[in-house]
PLY file of the C-alpha trace (Angstrom):
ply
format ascii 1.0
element vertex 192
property float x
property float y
property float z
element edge 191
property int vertex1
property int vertex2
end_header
109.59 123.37 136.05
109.23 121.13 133.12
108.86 121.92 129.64
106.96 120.03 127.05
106.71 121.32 124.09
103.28 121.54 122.40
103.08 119.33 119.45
100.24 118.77 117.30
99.43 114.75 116.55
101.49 113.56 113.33
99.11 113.04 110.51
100.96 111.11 107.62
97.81 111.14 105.20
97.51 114.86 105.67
101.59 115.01 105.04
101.39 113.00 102.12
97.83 115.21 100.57
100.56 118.53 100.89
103.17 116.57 99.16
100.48 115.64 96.23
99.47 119.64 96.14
98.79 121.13 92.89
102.20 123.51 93.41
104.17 120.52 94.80
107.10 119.42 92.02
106.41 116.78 89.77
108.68 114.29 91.35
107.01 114.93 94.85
103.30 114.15 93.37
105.21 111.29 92.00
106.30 109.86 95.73
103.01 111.14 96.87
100.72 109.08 94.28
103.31 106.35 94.82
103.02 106.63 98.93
98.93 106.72 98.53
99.45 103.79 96.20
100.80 101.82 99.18
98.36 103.38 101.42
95.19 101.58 99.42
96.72 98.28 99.50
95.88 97.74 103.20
91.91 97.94 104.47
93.09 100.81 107.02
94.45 103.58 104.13
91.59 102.62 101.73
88.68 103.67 104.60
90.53 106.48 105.83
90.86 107.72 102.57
87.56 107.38 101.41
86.71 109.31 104.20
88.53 112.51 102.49
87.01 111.63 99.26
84.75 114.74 99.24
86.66 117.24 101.69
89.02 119.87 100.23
92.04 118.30 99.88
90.39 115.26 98.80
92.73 112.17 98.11
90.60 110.98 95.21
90.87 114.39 93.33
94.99 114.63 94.05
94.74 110.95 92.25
92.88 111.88 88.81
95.15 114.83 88.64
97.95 112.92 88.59
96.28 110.23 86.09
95.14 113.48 84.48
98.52 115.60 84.56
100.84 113.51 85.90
104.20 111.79 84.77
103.92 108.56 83.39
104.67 106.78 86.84
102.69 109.23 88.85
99.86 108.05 86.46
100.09 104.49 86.56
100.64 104.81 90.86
97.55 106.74 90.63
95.59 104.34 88.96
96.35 101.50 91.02
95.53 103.65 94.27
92.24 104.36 92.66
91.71 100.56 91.35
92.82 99.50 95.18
90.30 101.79 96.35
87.40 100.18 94.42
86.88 96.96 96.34
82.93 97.41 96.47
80.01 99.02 94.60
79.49 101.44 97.74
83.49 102.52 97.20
83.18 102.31 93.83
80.25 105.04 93.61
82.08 107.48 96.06
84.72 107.74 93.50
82.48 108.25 90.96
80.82 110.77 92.74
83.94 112.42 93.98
85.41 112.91 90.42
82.15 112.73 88.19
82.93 112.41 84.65
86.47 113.21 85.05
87.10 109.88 86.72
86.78 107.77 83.93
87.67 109.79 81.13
91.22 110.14 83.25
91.53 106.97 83.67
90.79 106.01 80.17
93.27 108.48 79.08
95.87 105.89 81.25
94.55 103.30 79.80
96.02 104.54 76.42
99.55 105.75 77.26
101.36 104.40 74.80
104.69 105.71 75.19
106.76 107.99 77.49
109.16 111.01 76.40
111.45 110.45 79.75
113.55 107.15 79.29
113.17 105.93 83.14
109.58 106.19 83.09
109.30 103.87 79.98
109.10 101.20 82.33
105.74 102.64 83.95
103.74 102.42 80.16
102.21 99.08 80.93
102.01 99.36 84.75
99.62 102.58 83.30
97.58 100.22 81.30
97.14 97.42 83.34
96.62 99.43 86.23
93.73 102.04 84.59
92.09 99.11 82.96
91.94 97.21 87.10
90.74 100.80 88.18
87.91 101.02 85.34
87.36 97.09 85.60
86.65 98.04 89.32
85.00 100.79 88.98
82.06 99.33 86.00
79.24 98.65 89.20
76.62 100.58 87.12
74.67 101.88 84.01
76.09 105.06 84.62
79.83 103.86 85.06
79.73 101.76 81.77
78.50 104.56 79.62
80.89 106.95 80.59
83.48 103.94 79.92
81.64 103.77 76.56
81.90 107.32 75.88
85.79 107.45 76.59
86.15 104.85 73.87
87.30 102.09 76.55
85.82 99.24 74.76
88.04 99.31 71.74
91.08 99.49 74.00
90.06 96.75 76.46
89.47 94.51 73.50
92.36 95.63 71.92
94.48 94.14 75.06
92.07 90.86 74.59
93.23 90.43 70.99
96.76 91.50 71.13
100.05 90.12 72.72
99.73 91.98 75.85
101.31 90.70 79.15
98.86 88.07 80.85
98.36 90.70 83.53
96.81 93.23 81.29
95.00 90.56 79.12
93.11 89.12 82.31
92.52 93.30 83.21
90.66 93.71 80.21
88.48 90.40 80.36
87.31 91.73 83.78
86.42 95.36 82.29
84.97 93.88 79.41
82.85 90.96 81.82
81.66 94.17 83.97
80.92 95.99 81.07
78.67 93.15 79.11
76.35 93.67 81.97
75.12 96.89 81.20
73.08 98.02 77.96
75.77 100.13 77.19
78.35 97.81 77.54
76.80 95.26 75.36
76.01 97.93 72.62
79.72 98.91 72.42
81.62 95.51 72.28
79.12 93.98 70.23
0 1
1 2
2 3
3 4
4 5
5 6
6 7
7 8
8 9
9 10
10 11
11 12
12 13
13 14
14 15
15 16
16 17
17 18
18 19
19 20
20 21
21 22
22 23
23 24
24 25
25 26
26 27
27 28
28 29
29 30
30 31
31 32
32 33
33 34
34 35
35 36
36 37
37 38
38 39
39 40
40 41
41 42
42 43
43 44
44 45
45 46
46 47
47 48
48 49
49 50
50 51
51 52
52 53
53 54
54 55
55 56
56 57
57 58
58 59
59 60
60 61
61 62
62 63
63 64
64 65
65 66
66 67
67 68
68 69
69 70
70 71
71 72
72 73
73 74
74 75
75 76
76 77
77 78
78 79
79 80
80 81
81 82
82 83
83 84
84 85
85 86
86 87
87 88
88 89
89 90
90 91
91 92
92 93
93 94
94 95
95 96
96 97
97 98
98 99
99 100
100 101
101 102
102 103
103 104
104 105
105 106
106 107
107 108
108 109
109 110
110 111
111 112
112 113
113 114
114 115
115 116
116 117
117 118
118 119
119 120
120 121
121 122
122 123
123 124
124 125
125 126
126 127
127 128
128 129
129 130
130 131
131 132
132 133
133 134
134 135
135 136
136 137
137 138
138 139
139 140
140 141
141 142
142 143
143 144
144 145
145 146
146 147
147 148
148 149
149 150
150 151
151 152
152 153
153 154
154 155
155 156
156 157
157 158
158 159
159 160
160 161
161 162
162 163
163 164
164 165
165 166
166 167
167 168
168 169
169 170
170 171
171 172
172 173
173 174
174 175
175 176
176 177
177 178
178 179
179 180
180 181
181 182
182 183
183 184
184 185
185 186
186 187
187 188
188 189
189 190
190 191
C-alpha cells in the first residue's frame, strides 16, 4: 500500500500576506513588504496581486500599513511595491479604491521621512522619498487622485525635490508627479 501524504498546493503570495500580518514582528513585515516589493517588479506578481486588492487579506492594505506604520525600510519597500503596481490608470484606480483616502495621505507621509531613529535604516530615507513620490507620480490618473495629493500637501514637497539638491533619481520623481499633477485643476491651483 502506498502512502502519499495529503498536501495542500504551496501558495507563496498567501505565505508572504501571513508574514506581512498586523501581529507579525516588525522585521518580518519588513521581509514581507521587501518580498512583495520584488513580487511587483515582474507582470505575473503585479496581476496576481491586484487580484487580492479588495479580499481580506488584501496585499494593497498590508502595503499602506507598512508605509503607514512601518520601519523606515518597510516604508520605502512598500512604496515601491505600490508605485510598481501602478503601471496603468485601470491599476492605478484599484489602489485608490482599495485604500481610499488613506492611500495617498500614506504615501505622502513617505514622501516626507526625513530622518530615521535606527542607524541601519538611515540608508532607506531617500529610497522612501523617491520611491512614495514614483508611487504618487503613478498613481495622479485623475481629478480625484490630484486633490487628495493636494490635500496631503504633496505639491510643496515635490517641488521642494525640483528646487533642491536631491539625487537625480528623486529630482526626475518629482517632475513626473508634478507633470501628472499640472493636468488636473487641482494640480494647477496648488503649484501655481
Amino acid at each position: 500500500e502506498n502512502f502519499e501524504p495529503m498536501v495542500d498546493e504551496f501558495n507563496g503570495l498567501q505565505a508572504v500576506l501571513d508574514l506581512c500580518g498586523p501581529l507579525s514582528p516588525v522585521n518580518h513585515r519588513t521581509y514581507g513588504a521587501g518580498i512583495l516589493r520584488n513580487f511587483t517588479g515582474f507582470d505575473y506578481g503585479r496581476q496576481e496581486i491586484l487580484k487580492l486588492a479588495q479580499s481580506k487579506t488584501s496585499p494593497v492594505l498590508r502595503l499602506l500599513r507598512e508605509c503607514d506604520k512601518g520601519s523606515v525600510s518597510a516604508k520605502a519597500h512598500a512604496a515601491a511595491a505600490l508605485g510598481n503596481l501602478c503601471t496603468n490608470e485601470q491599476a492605478a484606480t484599484r489602489i485608490l479604491n482599495c485604500g481610499g483616502d488613506h492611500t495617498l495621505r500614506c504615501l505622502v507621509a513617505v514622501a516626507k521621512v526625513d530622518s530615521s531613529p535606527v542607524d541601519a535604516e538611515r540608508v532607506f530615507v531617500a529610497d522612501c522619498r523617491i520611491n512614495a513620490t514614483v508611487a504618487i507620480a503613478n498613481i495622479v490618473f485623475s481629478e480625484k487622485a490630484a486633490q487628495q495629493a493636494v490635500t496631503n500637501g504633496f505639491p510643496a514637497r515635490a517641488t521642494e525635490f525640483l528646487g533642491s539638491r536631491a539625487a537625480p533619481a528623486l529630482r526626475l520623481a518629482a517632475a513626473k508627479a508634478v507633470h501628472n499633477l499640472s493636468a488636473f485643476d487641482a494640480g494647477v491651483s496648488a503649484l501655481i
